[in-house]
C-alpha positions as CSV (number, residue, x, y, z in Angstrom):
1,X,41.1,-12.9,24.6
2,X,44.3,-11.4,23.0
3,X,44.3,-8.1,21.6
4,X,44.6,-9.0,17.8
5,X,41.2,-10.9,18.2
6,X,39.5,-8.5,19.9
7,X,40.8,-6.2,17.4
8,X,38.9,-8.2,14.6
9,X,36.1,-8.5,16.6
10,X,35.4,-5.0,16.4
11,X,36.2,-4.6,13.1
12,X,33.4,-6.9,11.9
13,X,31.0,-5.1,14.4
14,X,32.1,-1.6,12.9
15,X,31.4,-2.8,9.4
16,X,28.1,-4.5,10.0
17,X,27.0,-0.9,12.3
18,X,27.9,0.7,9.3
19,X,26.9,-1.6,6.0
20,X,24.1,-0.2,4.9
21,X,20.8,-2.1,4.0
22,X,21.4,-2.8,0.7
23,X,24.3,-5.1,1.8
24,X,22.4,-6.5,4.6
25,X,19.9,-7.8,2.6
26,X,22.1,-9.2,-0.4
27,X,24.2,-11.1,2.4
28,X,21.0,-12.2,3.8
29,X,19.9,-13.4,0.5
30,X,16.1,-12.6,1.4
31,X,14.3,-9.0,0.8
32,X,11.8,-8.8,3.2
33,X,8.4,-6.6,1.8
34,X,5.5,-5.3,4.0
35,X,2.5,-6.1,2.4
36,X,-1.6,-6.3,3.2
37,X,-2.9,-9.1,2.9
38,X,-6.5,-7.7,3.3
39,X,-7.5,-5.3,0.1
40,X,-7.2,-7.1,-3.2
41,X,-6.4,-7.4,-5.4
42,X,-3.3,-5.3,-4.3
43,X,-2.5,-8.1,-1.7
44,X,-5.1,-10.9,-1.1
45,X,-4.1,-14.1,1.3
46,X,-4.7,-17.3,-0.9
47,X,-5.9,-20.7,0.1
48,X,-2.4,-22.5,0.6
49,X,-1.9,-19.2,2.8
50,X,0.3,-17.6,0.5
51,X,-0.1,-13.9,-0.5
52,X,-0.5,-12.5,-3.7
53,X,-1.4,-9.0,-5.7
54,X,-0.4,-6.2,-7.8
55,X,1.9,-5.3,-4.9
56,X,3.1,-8.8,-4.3
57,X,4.8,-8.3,-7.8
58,X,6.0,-5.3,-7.7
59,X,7.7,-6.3,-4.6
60,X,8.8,-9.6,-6.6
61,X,10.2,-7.7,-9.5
62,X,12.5,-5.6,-6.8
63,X,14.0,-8.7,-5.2
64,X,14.2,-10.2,-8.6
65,X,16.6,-6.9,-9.3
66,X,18.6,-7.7,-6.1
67,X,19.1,-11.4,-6.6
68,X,17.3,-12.5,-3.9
69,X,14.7,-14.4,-2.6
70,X,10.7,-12.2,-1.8
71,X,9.7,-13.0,1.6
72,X,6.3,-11.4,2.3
73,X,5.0,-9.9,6.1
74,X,1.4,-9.0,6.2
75,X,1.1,-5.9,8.4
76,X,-2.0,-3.5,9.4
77,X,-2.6,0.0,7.9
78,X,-1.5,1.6,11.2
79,X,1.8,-0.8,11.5
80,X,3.6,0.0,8.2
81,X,5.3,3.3,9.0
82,X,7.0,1.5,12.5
83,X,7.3,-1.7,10.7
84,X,9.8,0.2,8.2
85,X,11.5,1.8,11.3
86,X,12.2,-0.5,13.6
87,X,13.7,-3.0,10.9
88,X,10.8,-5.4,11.0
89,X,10.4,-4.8,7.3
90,X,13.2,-4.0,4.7
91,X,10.7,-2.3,2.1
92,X,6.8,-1.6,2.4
93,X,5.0,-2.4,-0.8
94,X,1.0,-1.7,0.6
95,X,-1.0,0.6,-1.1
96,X,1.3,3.0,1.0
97,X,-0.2,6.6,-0.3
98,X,2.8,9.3,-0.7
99,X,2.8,12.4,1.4
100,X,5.3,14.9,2.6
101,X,4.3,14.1,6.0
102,X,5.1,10.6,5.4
103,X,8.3,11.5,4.3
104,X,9.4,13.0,7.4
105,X,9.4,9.4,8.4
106,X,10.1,7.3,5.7
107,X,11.8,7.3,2.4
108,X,9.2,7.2,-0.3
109,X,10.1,5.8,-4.2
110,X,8.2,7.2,-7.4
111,X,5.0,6.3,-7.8
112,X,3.5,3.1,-9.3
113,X,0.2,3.3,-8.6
114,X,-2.6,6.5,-9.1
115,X,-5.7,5.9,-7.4
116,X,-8.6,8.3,-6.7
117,X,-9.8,8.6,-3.0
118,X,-14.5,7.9,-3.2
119,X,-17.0,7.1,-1.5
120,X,-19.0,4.0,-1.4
121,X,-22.6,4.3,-0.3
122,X,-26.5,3.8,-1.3
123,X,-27.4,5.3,-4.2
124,X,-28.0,8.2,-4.4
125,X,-27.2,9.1,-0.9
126,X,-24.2,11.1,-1.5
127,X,-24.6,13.0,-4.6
128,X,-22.2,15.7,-3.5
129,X,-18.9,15.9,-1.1
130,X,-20.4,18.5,0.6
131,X,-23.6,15.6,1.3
132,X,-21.2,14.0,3.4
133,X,-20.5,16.4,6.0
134,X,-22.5,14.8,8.9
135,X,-22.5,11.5,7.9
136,X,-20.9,8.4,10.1
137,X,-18.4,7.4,7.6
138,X,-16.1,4.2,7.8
139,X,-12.5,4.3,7.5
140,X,-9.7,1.5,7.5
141,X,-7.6,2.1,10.5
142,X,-4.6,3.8,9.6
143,X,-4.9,5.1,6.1
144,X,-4.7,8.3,5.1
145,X,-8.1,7.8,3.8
146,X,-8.6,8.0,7.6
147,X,-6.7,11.2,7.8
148,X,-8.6,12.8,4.9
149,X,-12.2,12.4,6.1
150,X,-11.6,13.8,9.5
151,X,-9.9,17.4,8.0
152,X,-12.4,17.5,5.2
153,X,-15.4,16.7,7.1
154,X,-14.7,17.6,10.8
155,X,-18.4,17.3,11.8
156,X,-19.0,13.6,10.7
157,X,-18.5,10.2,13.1
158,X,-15.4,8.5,11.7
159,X,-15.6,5.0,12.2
160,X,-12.4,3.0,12.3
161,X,-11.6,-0.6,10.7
162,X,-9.3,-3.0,10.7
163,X,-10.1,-3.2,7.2
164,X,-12.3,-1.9,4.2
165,X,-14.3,-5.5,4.1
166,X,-15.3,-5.2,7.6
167,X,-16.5,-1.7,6.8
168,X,-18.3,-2.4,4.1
169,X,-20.0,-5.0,6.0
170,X,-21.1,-2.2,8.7
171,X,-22.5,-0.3,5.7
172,X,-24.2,-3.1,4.2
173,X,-25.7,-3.9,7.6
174,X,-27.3,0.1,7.5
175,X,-24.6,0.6,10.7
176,X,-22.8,3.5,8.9
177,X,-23.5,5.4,6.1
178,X,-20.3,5.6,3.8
179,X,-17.1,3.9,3.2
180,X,-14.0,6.1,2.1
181,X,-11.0,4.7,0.1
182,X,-9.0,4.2,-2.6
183,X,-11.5,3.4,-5.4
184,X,-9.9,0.1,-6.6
185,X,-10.5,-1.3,-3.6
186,X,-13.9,-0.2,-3.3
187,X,-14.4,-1.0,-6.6
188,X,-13.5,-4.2,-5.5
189,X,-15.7,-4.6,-2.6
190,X,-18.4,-3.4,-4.4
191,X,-18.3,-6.0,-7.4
192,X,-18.3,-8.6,-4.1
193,X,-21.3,-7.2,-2.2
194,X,-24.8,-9.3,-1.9
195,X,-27.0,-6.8,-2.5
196,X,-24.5,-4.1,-5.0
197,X,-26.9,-3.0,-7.2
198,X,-28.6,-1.0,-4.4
199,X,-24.9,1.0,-4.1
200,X,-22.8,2.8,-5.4
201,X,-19.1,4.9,-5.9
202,X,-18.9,8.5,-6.0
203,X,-18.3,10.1,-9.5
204,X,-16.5,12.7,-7.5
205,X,-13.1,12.2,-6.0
206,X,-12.1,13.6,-2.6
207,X,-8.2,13.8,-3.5
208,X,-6.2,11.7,-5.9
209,X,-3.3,9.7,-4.1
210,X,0.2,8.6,-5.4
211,X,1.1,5.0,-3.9
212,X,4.6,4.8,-3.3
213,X,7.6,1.8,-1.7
214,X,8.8,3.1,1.8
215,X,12.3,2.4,3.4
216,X,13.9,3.4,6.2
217,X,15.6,7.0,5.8
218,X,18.6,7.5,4.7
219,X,18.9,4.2,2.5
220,X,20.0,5.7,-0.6
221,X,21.2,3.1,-2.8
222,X,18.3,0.7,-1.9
223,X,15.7,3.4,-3.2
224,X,17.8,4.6,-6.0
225,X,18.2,0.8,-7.3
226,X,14.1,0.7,-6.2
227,X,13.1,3.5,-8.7
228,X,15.9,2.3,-11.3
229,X,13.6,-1.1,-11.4
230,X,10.1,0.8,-11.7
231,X,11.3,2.3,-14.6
232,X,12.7,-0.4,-15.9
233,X,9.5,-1.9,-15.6
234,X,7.3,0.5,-17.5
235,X,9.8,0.5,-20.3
236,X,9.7,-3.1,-21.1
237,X,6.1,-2.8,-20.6
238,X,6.3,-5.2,-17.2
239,X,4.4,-2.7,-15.2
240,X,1.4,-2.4,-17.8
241,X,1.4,-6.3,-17.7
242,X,0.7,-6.6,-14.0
243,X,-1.6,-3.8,-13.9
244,X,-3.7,-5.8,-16.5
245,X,-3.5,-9.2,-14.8
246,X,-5.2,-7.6,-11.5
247,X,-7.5,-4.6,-13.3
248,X,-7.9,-5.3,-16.8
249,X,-11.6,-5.3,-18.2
250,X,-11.9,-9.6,-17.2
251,X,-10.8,-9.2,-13.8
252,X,-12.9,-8.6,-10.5
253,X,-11.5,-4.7,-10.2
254,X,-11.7,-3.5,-14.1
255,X,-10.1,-0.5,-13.0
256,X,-8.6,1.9,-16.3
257,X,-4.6,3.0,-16.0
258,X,-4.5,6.3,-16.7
259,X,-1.0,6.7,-15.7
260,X,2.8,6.0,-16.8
261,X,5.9,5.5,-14.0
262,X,8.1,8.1,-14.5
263,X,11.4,9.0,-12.9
């Protein structure tokens, strides 16, 4: 191999080491999101297998900004921080709660999505947080849900999911005594259960939670460009539009937006 080749050679290898993901994914053509495909309606897996949500379209609205084409991953709870990482994903999109912890890891976006963290459990049962202190509460793997009951209530059993349905089915069953989430999605599973009128969600919250998009660190122009289009989407009213179509007062989650995206 003569030396001008290998020359070239490493010139394309240097600039591809060093483009940064922005480019990468506008010469792939394709932005691939992390969603989950298990808590609707933020991400809910439809019959034809496709997936589809309030998340789904944010993360729709993004590639629509980059020119591209969406292509979805369903990931678990406890995957999405790695999945970001190790290049699996470009961008997570899954109710993907905001912390500074988080951000040692990750890059996190403003947030589009305010959700209160309660409790689902008989009526009654729970009338206090304090109530819950012994309890065996069940938790979807992963979350920071997860996280929270274990330093708020360090005496009760924490029982891990793969998912907030299966829980609720435990509590249903009388095998735990409480589900903790985000109340949208127990809101959700509540409208869904058999025998609902004999439960119920906290009116207390146990911390409110900021849902934000996650890249990798470092990828400055694809998060600037990510915020630019969440803004964009609350001013021309695109952001209220989606919330309604998955939580307005006809849906299975009527869920109130009491917040605005800011930057």
């Amino acid at each position: 191999m003569n030396k001008f080749l290998l020359a070239t050679l490493f010139a394309c290898s240097s600039l591809m080491a060093h483009a940064d993901l922005l480019d990468v994914i506008k010469a792939r053509g394709a932005l691939v999101v992390g969603v989950r495909a298990d808590i609707p309606p933020f991400g809910q897996r439809n019959k034809n297998q496709t997936v589809s949500g309030y998340d789904v379209d944010f993360a729709g609205a993004i590639a629509k900004k980059l020119g591209v084409k969406l292509v979805v991953q369903d990931l678990d709870p406890s995957e999405r921080i790695s999945a970001v990482k190790s290049n699996k994903v470009d961008v997570l999109v899954a109710t993907f709660t905001k912390t500074a912890e988080r951000e040692r890891e990750v890059s996190c976006s403003i947030g589009y999505f305010v959700a209160a963290q309660k409790v689902l459990s008989k009526k009654g049962k729970f009338p206090t947080p304090e109530s819950l202190a012994k309890a065996n509460v069940g938790v979807a793997r992963g979350t920071t849900g997860s996280d929270l009951v274990r330093k708020q209530y360090p005496k009760a059993t924490v029982i891990a999911f793969d998912d907030i349905p299966e829980a609720v089915r435990f509590l249903e069953d009388g095998k735990i005594d409480a589900v903790v989430d985000d109340e949208p999605s127990l809101a959700r599973s509540l409208s869904k259960m058999s025998n609902k009128t004999q439960f119920e969600l906290s009116s207390y919250a146990n911390s409110t939670e900021i849902f934000a998009i996650a890249t990798k660190l470092g990828e400055k122009r694809l998060m600037s460009l990510i915020n630019e289009t969440l803004v964009e989407m609350e001013n021309s009213g695109e952001a209220e539009r989606i919330f309604n179509q998955w939580f307005g007062p006809q849906t299975a989650t009527p869920f109130p937006r009491t917040f605005k995206i800011r930057g």
